[in-house]
MIVODREN-95199 format. One record per atom (N, C-alpha, C): y, z, x; residue in three letters; residue number from 1. Coordinates in nm, 4 decimals, decimal comma, padded with zeros to 6 digits, always signed. Layout:
N
+----------+----------+----------+-----+-----+
:        v :        w :        u :  aa :   i :
+----------+----------+----------+-----+-----+
:        Y :        Z :        X : Ala : NUM :
...
+----------+----------+----------+-----+-----+
//
This chain:
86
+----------+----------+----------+-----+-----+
:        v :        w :        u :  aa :   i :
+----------+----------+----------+-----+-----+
: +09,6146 : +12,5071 : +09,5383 : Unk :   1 :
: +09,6962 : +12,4697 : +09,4256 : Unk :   1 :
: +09,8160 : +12,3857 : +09,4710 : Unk :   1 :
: +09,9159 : +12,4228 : +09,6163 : Unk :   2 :
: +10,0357 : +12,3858 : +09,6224 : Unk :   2 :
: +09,9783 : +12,1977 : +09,6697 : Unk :   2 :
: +09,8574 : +12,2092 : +09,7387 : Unk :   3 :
: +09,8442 : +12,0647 : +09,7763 : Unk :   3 :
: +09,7906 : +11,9506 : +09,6531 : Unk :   3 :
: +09,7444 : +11,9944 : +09,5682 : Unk :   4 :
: +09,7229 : +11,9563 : +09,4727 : Unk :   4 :
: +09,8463 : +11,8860 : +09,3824 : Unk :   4 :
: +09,9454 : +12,0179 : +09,4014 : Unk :   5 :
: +10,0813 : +11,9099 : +09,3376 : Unk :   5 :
: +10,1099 : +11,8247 : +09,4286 : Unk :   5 :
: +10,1519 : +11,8520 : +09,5445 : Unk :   6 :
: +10,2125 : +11,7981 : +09,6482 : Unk :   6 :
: +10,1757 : +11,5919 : +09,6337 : Unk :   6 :
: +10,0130 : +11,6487 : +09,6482 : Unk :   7 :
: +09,9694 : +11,5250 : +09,6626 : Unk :   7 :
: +10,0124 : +11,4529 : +09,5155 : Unk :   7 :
: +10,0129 : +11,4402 : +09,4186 : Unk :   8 :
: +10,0579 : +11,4235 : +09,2982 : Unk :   8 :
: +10,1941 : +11,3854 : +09,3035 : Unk :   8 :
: +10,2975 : +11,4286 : +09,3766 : Unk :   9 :
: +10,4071 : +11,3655 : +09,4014 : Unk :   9 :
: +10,4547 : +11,2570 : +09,4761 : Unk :   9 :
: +10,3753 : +11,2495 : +09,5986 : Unk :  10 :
: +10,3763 : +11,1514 : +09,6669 : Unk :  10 :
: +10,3178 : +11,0326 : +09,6586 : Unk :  10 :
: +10,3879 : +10,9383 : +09,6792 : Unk :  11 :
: +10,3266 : +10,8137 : +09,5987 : Unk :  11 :
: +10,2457 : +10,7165 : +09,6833 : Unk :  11 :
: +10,2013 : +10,5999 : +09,5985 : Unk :  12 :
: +10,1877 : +10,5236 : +09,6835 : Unk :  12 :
: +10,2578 : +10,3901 : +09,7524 : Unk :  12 :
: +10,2490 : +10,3400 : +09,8009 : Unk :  13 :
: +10,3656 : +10,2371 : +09,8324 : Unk :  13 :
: +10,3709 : +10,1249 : +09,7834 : Unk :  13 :
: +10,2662 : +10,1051 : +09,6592 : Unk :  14 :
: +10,2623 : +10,0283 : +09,5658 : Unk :  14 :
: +10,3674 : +10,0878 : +09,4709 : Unk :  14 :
: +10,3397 : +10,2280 : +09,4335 : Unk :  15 :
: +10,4745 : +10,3002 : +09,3097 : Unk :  15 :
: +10,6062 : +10,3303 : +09,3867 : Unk :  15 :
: +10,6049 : +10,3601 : +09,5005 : Unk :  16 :
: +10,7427 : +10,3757 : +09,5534 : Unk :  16 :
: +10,8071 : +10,2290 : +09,6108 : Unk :  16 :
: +10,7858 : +10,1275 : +09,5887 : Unk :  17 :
: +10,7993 : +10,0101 : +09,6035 : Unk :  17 :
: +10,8699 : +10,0056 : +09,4379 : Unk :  17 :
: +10,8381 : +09,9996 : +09,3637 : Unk :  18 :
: +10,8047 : +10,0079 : +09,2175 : Unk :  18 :
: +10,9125 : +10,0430 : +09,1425 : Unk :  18 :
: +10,8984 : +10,2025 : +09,2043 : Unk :  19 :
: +11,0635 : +10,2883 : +09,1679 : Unk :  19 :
: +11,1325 : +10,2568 : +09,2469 : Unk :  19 :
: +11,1583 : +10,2087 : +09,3742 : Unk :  20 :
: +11,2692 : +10,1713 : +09,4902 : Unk :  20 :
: +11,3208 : +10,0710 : +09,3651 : Unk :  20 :
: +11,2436 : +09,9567 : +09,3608 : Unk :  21 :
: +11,2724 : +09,8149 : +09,2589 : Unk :  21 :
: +11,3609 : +09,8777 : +09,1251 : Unk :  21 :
: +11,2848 : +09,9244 : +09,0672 : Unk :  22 :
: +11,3469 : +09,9379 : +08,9267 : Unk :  22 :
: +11,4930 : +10,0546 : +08,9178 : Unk :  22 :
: +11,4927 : +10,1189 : +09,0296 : Unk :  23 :
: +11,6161 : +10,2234 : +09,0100 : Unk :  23 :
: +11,7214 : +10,1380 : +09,1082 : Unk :  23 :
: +11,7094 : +10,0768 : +09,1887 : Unk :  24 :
: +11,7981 : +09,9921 : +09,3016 : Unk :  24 :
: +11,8504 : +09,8507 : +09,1679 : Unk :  24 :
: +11,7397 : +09,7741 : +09,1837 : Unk :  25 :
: +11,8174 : +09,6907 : +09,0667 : Unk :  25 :
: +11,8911 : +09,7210 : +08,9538 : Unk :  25 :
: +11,8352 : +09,8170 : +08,9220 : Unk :  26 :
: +11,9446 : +09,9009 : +08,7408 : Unk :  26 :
: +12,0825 : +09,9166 : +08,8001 : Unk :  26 :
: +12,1063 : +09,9819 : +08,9401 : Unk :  27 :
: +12,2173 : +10,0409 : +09,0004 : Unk :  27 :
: +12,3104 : +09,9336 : +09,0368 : Unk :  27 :
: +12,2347 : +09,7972 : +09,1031 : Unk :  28 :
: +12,3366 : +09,7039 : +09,1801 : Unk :  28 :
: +12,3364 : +09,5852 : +09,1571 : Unk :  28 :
: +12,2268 : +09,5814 : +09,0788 : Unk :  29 :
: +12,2684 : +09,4319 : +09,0118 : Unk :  29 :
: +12,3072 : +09,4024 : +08,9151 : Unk :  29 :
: +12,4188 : +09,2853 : +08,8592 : Unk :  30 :
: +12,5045 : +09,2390 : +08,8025 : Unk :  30 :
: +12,4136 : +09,2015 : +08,7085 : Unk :  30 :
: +12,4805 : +09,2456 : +08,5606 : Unk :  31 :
: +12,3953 : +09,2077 : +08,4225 : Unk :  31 :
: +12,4275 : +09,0545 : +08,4038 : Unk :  31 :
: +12,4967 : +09,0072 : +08,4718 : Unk :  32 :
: +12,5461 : +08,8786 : +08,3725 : Unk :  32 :
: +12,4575 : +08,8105 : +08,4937 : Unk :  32 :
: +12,4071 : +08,7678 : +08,5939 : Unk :  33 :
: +12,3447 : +08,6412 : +08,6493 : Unk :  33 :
: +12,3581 : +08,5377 : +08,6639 : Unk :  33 :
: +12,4984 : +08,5173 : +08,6443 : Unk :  34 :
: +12,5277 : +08,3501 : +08,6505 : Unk :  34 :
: +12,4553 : +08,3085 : +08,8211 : Unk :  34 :
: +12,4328 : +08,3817 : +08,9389 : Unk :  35 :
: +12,3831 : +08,3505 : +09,0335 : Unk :  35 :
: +12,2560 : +08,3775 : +09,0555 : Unk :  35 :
: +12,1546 : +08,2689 : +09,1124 : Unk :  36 :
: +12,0193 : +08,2617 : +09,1473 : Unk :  36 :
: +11,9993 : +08,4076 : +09,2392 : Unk :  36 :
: +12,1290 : +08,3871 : +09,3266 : Unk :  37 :
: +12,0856 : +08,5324 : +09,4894 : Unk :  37 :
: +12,2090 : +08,6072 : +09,4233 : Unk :  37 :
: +12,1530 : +08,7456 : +09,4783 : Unk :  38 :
: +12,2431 : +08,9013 : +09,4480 : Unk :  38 :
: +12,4361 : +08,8119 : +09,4969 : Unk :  38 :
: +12,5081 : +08,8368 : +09,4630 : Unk :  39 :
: +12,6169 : +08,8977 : +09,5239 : Unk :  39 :
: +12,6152 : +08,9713 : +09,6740 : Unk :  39 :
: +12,7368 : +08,9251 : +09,7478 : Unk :  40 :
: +12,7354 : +09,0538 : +09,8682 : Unk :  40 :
: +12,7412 : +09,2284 : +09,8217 : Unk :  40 :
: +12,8089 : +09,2382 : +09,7490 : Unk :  41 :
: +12,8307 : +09,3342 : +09,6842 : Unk :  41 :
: +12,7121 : +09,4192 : +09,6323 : Unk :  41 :
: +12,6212 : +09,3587 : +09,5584 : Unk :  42 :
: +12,4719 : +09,3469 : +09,5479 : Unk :  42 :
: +12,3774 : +09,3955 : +09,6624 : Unk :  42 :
: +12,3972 : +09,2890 : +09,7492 : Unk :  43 :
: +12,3024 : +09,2973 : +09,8484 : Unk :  43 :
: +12,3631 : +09,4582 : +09,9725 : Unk :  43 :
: +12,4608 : +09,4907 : +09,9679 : Unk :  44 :
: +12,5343 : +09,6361 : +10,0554 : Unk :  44 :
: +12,5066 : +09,7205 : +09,8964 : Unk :  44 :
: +12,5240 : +09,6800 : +09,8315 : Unk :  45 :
: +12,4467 : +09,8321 : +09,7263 : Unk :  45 :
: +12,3053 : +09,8616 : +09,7295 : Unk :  45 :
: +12,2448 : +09,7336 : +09,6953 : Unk :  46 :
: +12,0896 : +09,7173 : +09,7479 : Unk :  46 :
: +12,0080 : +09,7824 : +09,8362 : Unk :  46 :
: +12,0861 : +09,8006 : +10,0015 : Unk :  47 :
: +12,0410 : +09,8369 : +10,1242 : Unk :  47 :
: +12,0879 : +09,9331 : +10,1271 : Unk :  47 :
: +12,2240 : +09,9823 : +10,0890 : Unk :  48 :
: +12,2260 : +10,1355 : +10,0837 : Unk :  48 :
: +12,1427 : +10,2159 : +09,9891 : Unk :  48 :
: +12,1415 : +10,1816 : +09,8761 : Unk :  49 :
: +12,0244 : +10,2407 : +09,7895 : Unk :  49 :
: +11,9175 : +10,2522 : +09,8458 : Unk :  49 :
: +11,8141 : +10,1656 : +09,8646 : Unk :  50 :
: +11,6920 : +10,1870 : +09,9626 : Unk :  50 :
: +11,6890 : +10,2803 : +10,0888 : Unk :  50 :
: +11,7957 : +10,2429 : +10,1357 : Unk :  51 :
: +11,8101 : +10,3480 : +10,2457 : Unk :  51 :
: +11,7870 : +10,4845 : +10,2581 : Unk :  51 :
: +11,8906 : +10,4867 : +10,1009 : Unk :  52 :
: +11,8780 : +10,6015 : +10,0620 : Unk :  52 :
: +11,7437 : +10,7057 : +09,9781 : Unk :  52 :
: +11,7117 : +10,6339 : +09,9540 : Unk :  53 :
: +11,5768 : +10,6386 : +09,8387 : Unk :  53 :
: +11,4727 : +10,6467 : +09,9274 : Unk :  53 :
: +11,4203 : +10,5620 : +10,0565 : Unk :  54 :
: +11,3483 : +10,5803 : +10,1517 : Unk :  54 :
: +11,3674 : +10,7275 : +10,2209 : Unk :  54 :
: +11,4955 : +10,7745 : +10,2787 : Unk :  55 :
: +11,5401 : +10,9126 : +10,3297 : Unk :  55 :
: +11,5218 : +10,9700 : +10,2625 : Unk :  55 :
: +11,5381 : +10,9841 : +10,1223 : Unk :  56 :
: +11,4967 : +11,1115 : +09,9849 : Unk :  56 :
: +11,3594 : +11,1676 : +10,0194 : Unk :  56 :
: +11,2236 : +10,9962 : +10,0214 : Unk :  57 :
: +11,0990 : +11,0124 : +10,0384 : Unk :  57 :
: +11,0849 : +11,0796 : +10,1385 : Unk :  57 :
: +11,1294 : +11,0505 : +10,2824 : Unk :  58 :
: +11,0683 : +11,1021 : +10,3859 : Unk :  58 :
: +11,1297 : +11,2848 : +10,4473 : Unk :  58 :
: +11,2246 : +11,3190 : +10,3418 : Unk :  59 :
: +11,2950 : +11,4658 : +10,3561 : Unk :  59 :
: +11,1684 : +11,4885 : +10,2742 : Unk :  59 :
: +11,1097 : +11,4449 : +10,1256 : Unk :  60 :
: +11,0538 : +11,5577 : +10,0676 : Unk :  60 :
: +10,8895 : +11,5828 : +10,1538 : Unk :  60 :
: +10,8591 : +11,4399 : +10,1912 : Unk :  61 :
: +10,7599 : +11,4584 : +10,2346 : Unk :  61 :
: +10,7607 : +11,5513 : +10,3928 : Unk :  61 :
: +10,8191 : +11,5853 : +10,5197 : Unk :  62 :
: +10,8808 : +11,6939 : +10,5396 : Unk :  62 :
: +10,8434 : +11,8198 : +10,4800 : Unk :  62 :
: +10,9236 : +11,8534 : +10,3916 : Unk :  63 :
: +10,9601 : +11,9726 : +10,3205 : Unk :  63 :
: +10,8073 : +12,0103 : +10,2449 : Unk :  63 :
: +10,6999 : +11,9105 : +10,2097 : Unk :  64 :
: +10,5911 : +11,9016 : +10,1797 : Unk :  64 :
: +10,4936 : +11,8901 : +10,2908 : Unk :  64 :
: +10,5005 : +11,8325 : +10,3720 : Unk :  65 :
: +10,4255 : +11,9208 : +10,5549 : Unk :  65 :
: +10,4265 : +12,0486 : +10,5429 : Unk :  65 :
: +10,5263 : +12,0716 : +10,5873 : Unk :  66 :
: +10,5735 : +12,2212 : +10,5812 : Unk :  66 :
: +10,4806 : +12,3221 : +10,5120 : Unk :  66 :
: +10,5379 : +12,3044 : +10,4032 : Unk :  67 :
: +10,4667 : +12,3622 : +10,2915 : Unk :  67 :
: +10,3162 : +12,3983 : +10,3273 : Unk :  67 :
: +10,2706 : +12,3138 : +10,3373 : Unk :  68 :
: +10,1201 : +12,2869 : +10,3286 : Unk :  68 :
: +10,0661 : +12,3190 : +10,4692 : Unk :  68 :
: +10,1410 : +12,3128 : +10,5414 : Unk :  69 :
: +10,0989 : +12,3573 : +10,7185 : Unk :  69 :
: +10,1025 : +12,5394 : +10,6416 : Unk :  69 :
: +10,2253 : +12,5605 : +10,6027 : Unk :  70 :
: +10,2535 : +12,7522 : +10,5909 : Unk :  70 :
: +10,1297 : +12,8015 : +10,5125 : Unk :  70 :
: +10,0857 : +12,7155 : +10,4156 : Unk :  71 :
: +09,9839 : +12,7213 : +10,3089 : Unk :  71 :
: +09,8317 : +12,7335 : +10,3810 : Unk :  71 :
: +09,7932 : +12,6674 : +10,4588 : Unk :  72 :
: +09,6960 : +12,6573 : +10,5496 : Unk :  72 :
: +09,7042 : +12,8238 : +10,6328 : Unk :  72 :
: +09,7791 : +12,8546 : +10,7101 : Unk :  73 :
: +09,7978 : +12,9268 : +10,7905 : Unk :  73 :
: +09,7825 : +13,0657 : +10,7405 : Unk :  73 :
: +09,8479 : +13,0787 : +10,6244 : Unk :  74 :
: +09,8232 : +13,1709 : +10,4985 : Unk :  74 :
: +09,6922 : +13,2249 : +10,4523 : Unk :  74 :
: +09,6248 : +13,0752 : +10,3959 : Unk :  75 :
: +09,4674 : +13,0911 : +10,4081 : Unk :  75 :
: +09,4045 : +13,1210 : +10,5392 : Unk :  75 :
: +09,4175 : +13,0836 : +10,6387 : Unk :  76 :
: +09,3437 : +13,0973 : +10,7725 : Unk :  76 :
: +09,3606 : +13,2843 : +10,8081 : Unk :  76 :
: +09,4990 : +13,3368 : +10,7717 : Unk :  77 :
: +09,5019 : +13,4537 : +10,8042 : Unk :  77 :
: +09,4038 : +13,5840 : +10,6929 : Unk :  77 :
: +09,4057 : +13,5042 : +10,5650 : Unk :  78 :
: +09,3465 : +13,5786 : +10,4372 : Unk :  78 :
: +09,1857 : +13,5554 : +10,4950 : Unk :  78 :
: +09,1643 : +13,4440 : +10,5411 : Unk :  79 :
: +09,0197 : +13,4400 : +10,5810 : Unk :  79 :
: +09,0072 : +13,5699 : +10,7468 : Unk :  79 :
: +09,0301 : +13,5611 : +10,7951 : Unk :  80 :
: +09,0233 : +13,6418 : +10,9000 : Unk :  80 :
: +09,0136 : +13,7749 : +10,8945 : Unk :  80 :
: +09,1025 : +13,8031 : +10,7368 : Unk :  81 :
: +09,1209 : +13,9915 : +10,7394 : Unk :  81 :
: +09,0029 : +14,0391 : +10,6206 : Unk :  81 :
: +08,9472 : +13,8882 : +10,5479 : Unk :  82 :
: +08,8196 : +13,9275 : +10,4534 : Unk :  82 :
: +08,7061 : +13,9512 : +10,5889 : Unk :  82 :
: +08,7174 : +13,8577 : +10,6567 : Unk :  83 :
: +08,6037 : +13,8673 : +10,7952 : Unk :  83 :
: +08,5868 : +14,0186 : +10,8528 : Unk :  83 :
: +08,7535 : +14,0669 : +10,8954 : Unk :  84 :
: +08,7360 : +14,1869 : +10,9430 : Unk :  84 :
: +08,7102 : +14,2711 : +10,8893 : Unk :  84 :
: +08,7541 : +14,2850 : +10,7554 : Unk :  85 :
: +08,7313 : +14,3949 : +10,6789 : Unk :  85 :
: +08,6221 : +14,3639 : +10,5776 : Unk :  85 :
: +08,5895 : +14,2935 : +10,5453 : Unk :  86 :
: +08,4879 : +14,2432 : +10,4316 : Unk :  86 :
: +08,3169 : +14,2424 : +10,4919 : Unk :  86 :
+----------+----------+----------+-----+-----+
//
């Protein structure tokens, strides 16, 4: 069950490309556009955002290893004590 969500959360790098884009631009770029290229200002909000948004991905995915390693190990031990005792 837990890998089932898991996998469901994690994206692909077509959609996390996608959401990086659409939540980074909402955040740092300037509504008015009188310029073709970002602002500096723009472009250091830009790269910190991503930065940040990339580190979000790779803590949950982490925290979702984890998970799924304890989840495995769990099953491996439930299989062993149906073996012995079953």
């Amino acid at each position: 069950m837990f890998w089932r969500i898991s996998s469901e959360i994690m994206l692909s790098p077509q959609d996390l490309f996608n959401k990086i884009a659409a939540s980074c631009f909402a955040k740092c770029a300037s509504r008015r556009h009188k310029e073709p290229d970002l602002a500096l200002g723009e472009m250091s909000c830009t790269d910190r955002c991503v930065a940040k948004y990339l580190e979000a991905q790779q803590r949950v995915g982490v925290v979702l290893q984890q998970a799924n390693e304890a989840q495995l190990e769990q099953q491996q031990q439930l299989a062993n004590m149906q073996q012995r005792f079953g």
